[in-house]
ZABAFI-17023 format. One record per residue (C-alpha): x, y, z; residue number from 1. Coordinates in nm, 2 decimals. Layout:
<<X Y Z> NUM>;
...
***
This chain:
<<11.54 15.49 -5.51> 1>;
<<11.42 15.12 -5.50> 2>;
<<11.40 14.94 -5.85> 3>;
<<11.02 14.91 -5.86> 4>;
<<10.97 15.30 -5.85> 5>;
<<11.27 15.32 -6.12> 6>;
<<11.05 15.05 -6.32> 7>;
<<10.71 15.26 -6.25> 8>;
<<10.90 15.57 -6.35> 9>;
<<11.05 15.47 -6.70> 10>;
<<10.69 15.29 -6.75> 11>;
<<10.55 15.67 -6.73> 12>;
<<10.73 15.85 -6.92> 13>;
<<10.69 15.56 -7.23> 14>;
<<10.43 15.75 -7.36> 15>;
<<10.43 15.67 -7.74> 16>;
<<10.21 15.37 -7.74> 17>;
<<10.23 15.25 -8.10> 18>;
<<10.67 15.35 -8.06> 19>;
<<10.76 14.95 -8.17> 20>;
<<11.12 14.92 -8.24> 21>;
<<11.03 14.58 -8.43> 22>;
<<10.90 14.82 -8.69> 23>;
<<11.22 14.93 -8.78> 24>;
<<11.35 14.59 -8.80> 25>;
<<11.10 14.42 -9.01> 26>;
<<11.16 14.71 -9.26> 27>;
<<11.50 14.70 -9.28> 28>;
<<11.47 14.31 -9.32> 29>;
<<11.17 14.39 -9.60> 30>;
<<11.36 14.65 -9.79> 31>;
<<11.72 14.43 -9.80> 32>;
<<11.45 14.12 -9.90> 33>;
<<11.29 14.36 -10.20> 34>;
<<11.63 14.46 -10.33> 35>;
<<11.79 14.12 -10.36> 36>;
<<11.41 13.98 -10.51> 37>;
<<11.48 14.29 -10.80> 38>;
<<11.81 14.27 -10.87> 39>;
<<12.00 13.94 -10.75> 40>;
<<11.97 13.67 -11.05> 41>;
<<12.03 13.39 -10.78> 42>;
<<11.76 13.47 -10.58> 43>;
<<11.42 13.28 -10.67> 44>;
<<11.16 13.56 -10.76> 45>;
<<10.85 13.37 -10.70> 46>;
<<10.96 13.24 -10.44> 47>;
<<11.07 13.56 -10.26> 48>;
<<10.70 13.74 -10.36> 49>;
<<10.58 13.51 -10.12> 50>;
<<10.81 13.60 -9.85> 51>;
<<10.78 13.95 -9.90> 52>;
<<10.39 13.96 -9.89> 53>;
<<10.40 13.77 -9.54> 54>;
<<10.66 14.03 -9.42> 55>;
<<10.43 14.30 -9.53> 56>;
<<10.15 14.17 -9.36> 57>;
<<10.34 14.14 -9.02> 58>;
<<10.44 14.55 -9.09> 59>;
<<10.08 14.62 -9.19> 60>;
<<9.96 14.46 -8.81> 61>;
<<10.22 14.70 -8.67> 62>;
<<10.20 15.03 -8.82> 63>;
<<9.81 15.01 -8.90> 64>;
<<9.71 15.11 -8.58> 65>;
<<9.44 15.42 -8.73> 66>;
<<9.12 15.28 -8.78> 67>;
<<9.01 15.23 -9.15> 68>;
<<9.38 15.21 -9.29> 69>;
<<9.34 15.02 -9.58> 70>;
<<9.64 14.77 -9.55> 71>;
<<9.56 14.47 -9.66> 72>;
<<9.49 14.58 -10.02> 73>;
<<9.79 14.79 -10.00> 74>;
<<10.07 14.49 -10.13> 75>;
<<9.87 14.36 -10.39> 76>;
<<9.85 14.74 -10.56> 77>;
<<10.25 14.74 -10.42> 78>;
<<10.30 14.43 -10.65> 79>;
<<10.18 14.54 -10.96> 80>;
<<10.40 14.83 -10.97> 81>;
<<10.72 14.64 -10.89> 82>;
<<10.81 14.58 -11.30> 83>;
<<10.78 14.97 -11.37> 84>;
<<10.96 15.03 -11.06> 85>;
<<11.21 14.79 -11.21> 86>;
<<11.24 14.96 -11.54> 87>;
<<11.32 15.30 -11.40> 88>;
<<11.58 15.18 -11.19> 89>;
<<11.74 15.01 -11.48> 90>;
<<11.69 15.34 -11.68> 91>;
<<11.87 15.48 -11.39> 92>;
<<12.11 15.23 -11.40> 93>;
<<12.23 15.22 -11.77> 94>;
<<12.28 15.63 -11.73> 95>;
<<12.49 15.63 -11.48> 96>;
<<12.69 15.38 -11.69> 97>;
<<12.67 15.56 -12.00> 98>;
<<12.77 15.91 -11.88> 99>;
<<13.04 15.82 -11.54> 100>;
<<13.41 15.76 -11.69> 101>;
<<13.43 15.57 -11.35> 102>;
<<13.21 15.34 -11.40> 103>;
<<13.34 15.00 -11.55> 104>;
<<13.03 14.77 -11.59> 105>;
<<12.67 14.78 -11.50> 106>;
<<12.72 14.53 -11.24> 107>;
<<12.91 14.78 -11.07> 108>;
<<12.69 15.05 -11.08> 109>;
<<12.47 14.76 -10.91> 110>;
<<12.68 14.66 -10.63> 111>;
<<12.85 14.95 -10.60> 112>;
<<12.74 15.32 -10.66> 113>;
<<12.58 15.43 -10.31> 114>;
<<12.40 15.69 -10.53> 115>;
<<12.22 15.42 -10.77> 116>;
<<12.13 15.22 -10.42> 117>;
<<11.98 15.55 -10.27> 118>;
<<11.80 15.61 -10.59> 119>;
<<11.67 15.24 -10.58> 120>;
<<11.50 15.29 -10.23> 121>;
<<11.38 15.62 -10.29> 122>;
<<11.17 15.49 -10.61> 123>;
<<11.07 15.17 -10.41> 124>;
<<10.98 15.36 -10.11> 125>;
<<10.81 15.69 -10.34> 126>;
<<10.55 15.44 -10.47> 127>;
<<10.47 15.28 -10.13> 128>;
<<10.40 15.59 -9.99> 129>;
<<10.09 15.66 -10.19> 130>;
<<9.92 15.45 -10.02> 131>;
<<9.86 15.63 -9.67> 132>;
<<10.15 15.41 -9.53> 133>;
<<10.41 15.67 -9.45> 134>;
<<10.60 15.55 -9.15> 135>;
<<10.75 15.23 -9.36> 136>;
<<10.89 15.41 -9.65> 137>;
<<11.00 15.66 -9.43> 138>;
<<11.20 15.37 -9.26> 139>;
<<11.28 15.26 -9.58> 140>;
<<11.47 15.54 -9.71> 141>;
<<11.60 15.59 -9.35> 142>;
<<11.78 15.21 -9.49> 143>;
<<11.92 15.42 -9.74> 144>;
<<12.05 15.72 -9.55> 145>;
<<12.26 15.50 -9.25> 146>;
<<12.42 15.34 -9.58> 147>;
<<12.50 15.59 -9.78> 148>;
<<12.49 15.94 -9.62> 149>;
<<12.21 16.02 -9.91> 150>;
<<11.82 16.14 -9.78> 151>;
<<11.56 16.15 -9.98> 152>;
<<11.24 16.23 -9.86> 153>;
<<11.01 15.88 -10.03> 154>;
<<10.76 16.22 -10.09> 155>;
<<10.98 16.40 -10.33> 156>;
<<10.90 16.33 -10.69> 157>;
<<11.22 16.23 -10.96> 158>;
<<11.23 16.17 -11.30> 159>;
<<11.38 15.91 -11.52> 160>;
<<11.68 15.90 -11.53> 161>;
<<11.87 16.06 -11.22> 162>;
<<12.21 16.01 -11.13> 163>;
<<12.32 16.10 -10.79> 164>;
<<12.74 16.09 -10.86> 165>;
<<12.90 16.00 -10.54> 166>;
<<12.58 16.04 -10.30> 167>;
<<12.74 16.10 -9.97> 168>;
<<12.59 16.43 -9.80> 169>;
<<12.31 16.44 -10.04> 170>;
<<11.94 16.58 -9.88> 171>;
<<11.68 16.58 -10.07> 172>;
<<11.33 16.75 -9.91> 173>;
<<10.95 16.59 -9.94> 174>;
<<10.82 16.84 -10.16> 175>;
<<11.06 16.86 -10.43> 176>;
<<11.03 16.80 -10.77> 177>;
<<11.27 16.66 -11.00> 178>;
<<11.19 16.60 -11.36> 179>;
<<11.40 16.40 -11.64> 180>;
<<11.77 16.39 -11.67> 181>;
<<11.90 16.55 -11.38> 182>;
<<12.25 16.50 -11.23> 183>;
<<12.35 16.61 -10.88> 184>;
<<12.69 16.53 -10.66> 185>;
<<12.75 16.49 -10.33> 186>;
<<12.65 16.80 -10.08> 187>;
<<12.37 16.89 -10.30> 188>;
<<12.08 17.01 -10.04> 189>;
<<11.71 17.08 -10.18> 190>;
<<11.57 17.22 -9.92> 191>;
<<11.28 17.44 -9.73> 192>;
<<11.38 17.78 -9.61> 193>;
<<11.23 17.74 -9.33> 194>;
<<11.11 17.44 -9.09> 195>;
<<10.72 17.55 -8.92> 196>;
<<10.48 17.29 -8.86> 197>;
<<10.25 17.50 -9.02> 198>;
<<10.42 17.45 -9.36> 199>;
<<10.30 17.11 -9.38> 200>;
<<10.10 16.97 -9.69> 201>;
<<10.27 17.33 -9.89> 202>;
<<10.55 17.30 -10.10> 203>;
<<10.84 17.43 -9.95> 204>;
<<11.11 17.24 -10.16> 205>;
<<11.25 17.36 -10.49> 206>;
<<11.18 17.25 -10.84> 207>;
<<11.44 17.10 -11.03> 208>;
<<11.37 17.14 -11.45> 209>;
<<11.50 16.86 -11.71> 210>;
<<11.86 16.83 -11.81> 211>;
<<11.99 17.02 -11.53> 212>;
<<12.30 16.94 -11.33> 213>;
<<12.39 17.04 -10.97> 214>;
<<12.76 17.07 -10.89> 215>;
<<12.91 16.90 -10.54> 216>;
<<12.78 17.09 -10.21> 217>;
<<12.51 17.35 -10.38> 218>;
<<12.21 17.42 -10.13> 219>;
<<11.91 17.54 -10.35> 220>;
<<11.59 17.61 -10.11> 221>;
<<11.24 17.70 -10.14> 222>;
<<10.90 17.57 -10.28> 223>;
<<10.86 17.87 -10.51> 224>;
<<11.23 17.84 -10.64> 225>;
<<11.28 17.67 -11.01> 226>;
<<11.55 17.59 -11.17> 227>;
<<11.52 17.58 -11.52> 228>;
<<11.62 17.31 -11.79> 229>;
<<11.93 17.29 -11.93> 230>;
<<12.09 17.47 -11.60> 231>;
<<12.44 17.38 -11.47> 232>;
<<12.47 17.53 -11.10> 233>;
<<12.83 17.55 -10.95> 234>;
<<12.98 17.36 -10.65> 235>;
<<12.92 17.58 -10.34> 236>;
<<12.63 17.81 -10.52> 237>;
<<12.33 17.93 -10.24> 238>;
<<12.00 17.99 -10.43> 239>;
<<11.68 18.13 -10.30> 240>;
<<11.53 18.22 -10.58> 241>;
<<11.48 18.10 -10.92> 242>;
<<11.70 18.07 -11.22> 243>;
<<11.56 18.07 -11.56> 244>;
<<11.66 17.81 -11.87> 245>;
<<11.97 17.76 -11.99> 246>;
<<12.19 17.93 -11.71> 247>;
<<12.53 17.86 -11.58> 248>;
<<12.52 17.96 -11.19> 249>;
<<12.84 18.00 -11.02> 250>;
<<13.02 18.04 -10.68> 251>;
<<13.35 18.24 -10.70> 252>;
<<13.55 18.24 -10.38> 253>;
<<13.88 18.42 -10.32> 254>;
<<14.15 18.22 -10.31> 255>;
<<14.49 18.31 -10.24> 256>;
<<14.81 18.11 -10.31> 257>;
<<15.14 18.22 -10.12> 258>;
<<15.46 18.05 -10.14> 259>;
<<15.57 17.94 -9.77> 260>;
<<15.87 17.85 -9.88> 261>;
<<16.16 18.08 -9.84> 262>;
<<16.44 18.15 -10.13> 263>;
***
């Protein structure tokens, strides 16, 4: 086969015409831009806002490819929701410190929880999605999932504060609610219980209550399942339905322990 016909060939089958892989890359670039702009005291802020409306305005030419997407009044709304953002994340922040034996400073919970870094896209890329924008958050928190092993859907909605202990493993589905308080470790999976495209715009994630804490690798799934406040589910727990207030949920395998060694 000559390479002209390979050429014509892969040009045929390129059938996504919007698919621009510069999309990804200006995202990545304007997520890594809005984090240090937040949180680095060295960086200039003023100075960054500018930079950061001038990369949004190169994404907006490349995903506003619909007719009648409002994007250029979308950073200036963006904007003035940066301080609350801010405020939650710092709420988040201080928690993690208060409650995690681990934790030595807040700078450390900063620089170096992957769980407060997922948590800091997912509220920066929540917001963003409200405005009919989806592919960029989506990208966004896609930033945060290569990094930490943590997904969270930018739909889902989470209270203040949430502490994600250790992150790694951690999916959290579009629809899902999460309201104040709520600790989860790694594993955790919010999920649907089942994946049809005709489930789309339903809620087919679970509900999470306030106070409640979700032990390392629990999968709780559905849209009509609630977990109510004040829960603690086990490590390893499968739930499908929903657990009322104040419960203690747990997983009890059977283990046995023989001695190998010989007397």
């Amino acid at each position: 086969m000559s390479r002209k016909k390979i050429v014509e060939l892969i040009q045929e089958q390129k059938q996504v015409p919007n698919l621009r892989y510069a999309i990804k890359e200006k995202t990545e670039d304007f997520t890594n831009l809005l984090f240090y702009t937040l949180f680095d005291n060295a960086t200039p802020v003023e100075e960054n806002i500018h930079k950061l409306e001038k990369d949004f305005e190169e994404l907006a030419k490349l995903v506003c490819w619909e007719p009648g997407m409002p994007c250029k009044e979308v950073w200036d709304n963006y904007l003035e929701l940066l301080p609350a953002i801010l405020e939650k994340l710092n709420r988040d922040a201080k928690c993690i410190t208060e409650h995690d034996p681990a934790a030595n400073s807040l700078e450390e919970v900063y620089l170096a929880y992957p769980g407060f870094f997922a948590i800091a896209i997912y509220r920066l890329s929540h917001e963003l999605n409200k405005f009919g924008l989806p592919l960029v958050p989506r990208l966004m928190s896609e930033c945060a999932h290569r990094l930490t092993g943590t997904d969270i859907n930018p739909g889902a909605e989470i209270g203040v504060p949430f502490f994600i202990d250790h992150a790694t493993g951690v999916v959290i589905g579009e629809t899902t609610i999460i309201k104040n308080n709520v600790k989860i470790y790694q594993g955790v999976t919010l999920g649907a219980l089942s994946v049809e495209r005709s489930l789309r715009n339903k809620k087919r994630h679970p509900t999470i209550e306030d106070n409640v804490t979700i032990y390392a690798n629990a999968t709780i799934l559905g849209g009509k399942t609630t977990i109510g406040a004040n829960s603690i589910i086990g490590g390893n727990v499968w739930l499908t339905s929903s657990v009322p207030q104040n419960s203690t949920v747990s997983h009890t395998p059977q283990i046995k322990i023989q001695n190998s060694v010989k007397s």
